[in-house]
C-alpha positions in Angstrom: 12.8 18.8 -6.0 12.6 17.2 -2.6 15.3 17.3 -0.6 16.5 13.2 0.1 17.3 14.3 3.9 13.3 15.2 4.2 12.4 11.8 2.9 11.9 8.6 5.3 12.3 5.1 3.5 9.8 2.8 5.2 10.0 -1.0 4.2 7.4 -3.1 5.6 6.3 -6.8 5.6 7.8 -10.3 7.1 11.6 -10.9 6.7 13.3 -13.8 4.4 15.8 -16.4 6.6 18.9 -14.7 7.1 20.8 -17.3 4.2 17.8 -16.8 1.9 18.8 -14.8 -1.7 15.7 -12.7 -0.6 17.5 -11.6 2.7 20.6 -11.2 0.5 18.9 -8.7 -2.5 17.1 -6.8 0.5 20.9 -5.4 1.7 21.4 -4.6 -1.7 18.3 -2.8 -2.0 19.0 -0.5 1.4 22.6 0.0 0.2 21.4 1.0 -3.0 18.7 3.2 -1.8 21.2 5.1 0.2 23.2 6.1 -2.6 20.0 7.2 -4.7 18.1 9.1 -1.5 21.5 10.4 0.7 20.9 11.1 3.7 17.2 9.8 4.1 17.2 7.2 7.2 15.8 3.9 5.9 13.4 1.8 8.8 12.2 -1.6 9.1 8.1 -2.3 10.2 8.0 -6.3 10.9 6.3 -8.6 13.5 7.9 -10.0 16.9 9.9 -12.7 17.2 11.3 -11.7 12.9 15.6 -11.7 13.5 16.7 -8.6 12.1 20.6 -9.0 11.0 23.1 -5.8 11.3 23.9 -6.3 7.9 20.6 -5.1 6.7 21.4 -1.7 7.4 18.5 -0.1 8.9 18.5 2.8 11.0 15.3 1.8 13.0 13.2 -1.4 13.5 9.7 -1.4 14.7 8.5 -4.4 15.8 4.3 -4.8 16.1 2.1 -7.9 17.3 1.1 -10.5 14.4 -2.0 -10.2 13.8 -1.8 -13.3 11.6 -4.1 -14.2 8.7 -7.6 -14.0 7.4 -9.3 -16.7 5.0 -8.2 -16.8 1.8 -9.9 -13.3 -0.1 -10.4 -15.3 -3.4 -12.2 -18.4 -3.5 -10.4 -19.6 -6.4 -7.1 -19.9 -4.6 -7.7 -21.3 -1.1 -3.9 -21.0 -0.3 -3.4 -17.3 -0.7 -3.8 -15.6 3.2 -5.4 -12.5 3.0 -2.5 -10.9 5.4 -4.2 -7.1 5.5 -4.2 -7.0 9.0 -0.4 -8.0 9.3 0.5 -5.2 6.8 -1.5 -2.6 8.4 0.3 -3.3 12.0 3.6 -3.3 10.1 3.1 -0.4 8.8 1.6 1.7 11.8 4.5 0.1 13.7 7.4 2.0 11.2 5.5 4.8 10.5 4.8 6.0 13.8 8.6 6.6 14.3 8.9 8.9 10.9 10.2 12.6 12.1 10.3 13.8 8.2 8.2 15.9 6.0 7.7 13.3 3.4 8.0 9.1 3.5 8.5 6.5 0.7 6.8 3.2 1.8 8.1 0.4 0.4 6.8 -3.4 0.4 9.6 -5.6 1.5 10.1 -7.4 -2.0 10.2 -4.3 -3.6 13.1 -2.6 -5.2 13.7 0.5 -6.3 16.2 0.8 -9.1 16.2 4.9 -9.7 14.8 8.3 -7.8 13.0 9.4 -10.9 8.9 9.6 -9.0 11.2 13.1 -7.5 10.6 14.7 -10.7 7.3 13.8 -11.3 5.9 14.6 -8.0 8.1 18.2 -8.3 5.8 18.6 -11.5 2.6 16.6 -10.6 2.6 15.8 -6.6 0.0 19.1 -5.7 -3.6 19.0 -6.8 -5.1 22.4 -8.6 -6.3 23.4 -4.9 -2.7 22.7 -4.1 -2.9 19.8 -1.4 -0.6 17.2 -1.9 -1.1 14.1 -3.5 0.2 10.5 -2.9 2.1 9.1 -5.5 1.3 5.4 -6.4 2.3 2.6 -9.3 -0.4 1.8 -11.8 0.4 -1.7 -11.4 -2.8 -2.9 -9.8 -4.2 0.5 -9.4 -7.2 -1.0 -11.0 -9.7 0.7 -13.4 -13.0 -0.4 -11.8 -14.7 -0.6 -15.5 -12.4 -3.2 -16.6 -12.3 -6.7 -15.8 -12.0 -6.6 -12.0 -14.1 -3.6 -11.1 -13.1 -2.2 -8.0 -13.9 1.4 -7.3 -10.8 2.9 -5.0 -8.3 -0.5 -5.5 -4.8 1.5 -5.4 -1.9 -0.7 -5.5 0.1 -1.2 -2.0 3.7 -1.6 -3.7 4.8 2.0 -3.1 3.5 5.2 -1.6 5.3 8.3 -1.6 3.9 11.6 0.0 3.7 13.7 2.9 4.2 11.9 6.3 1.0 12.8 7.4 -0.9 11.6 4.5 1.2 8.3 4.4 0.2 7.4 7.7 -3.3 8.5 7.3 -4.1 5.6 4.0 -2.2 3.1 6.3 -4.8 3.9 9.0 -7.4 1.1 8.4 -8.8 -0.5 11.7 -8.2 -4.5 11.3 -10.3 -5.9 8.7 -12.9 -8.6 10.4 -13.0 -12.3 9.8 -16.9 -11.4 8.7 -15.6 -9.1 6.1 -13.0 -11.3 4.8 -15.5 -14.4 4.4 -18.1 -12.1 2.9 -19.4 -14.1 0.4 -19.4 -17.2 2.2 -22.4 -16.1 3.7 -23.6 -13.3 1.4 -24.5 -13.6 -2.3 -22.9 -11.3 -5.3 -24.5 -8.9 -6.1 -26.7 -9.8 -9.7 -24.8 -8.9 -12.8 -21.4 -9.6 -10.9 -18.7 -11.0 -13.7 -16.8 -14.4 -13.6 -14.0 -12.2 -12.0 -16.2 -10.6 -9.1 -17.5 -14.1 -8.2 -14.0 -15.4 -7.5 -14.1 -12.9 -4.1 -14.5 -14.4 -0.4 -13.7 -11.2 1.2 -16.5 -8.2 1.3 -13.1 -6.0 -0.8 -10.2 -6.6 -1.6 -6.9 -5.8 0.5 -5.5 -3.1 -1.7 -9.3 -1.5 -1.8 -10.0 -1.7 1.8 -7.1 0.2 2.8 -7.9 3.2 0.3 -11.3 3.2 0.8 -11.3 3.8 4.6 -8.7 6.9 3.7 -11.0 8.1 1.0 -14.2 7.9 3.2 -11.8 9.7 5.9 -11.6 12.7 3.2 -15.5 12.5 2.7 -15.5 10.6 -0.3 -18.3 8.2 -1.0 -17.2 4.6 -1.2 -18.5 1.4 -1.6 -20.7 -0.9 0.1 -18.8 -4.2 -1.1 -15.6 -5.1 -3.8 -17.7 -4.6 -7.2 -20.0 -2.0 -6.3 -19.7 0.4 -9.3 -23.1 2.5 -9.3 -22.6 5.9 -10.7 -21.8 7.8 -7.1 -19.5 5.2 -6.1 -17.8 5.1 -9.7 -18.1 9.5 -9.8 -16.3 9.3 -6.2 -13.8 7.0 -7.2 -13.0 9.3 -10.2 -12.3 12.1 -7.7 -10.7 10.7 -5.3 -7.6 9.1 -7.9 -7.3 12.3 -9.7 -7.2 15.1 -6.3 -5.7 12.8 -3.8 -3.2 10.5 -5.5 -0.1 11.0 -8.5 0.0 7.1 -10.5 3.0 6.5 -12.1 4.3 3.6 -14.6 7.5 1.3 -13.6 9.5 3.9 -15.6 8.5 6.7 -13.8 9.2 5.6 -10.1 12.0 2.8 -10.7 10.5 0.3 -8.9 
């Protein structure tokens, strides 16, 4: 298995108050994730002006420019920011500071209770050509011929894989307030389900993200959120079983 010293821990998103339980079980988490990963550094990507308290424990914190929010992606819950951009300047922020072979990327609210994605990825992390994969949660790694169908929509809780390949799927240029009010001045496309209807934004945030890294690899992708045509759907099916390792909750502990 990997070694924990070639492993970066990367949390990224917008810090609780400092007297907020949140900002209490977040000290816990990096203390805990210590003992299970010894001797892996642990870094912070937020936005300016965030306080950062000592007793956090990070060894680095990268600091990037809010972007702020786009309109709300769903037009069935008007409150819900579609915060995309902030995540992808987070994480570009921490990630650019990562000196190891291999990086676990973490959302802020999530927390990892055991190391056990090591022994899956030592069995399952290489692809029969032998490139690497990423390793990802099935929660809300969606199967685009269910009830939401969106081709490439791999869930942003946790990544864990080479560096390289890390930074590469958190490479997405901002997303633009035209593509996140899509379908306020586009229509859905015919045959679209009560669930695709509910979409503002031209994709989803999750799918956006792994779509630009999969059309970076030379995979076909789609045009708009619920585009499932048979190229679109045959790339999707490609791309999840070459380039990324899904695990359930009991397999990575988080």
């Amino acid at each position: 298995m990997i070694d924990p010293r070639a492993i970066t821990i990367v949390f990224q998103g917008q810090l609780s108050p400092p007297a907020s339980p949140a900002h209490s079980a977040l000290a816990e988490n990096v203390a805990r994730l210590r003992a299970l990963l010894p001797g892996a550094p642990i870094m912070l990507g937020t936005w300016d002006g965030c306080a950062v308290s000592p007793g956090l424990g990070f060894d680095h914190v990268a600091f990037a420019a809010d972007p702020g929010p786009l309109a709300s992606f769903k037009k069935n819950a008007p409150h819900a920011e579609n915060n995309v951009n902030r995540q992808l300047a987070g994480a570009a922020a921490v990630l650019r500071h990562v000196a190891t072979p291999y990086v676990l990327k973490l959302r802020l609210d999530s927390e990892v209770t055991h190391a056990g994605f090591l022994g899956w990825y030592a069995s399952y992390g290489s692809n029969q050509d032998g490139r690497e994969r990423i390793a990802v949660p099935g929660f809300f790694t969606l199967d685009p011929r269910m009830y939401e169908r969106m081709p490439f929509h791999v869930s942003d809780w946790f990544a864990f894989g080479p560096t390289a390949q890390v930074r590469q799927l958190w490479n997405a240029p901002p997303m633009t307030a035209a593509d996140a009010s899509w379908y306020d001045s586009h229509p859905h496309a015919p045959g679209s389900t009560f669930f695709d209807r509910r979409y503002r934004a031209r994709f989803a945030i999750e799918q956006y993200i792994a779509s630009h890294y999969a059309r970076a690899l030379g995979y076909p992708t789609p045009a708009f959120h619920n585009d499932c045509g048979a190229r679109v759907l045959n790339s999707h099916d490609r791309f999840m079983a070459r380039e990324m390792l899904v695990l359930d909750p009991h397999q990575y502990g988080l």
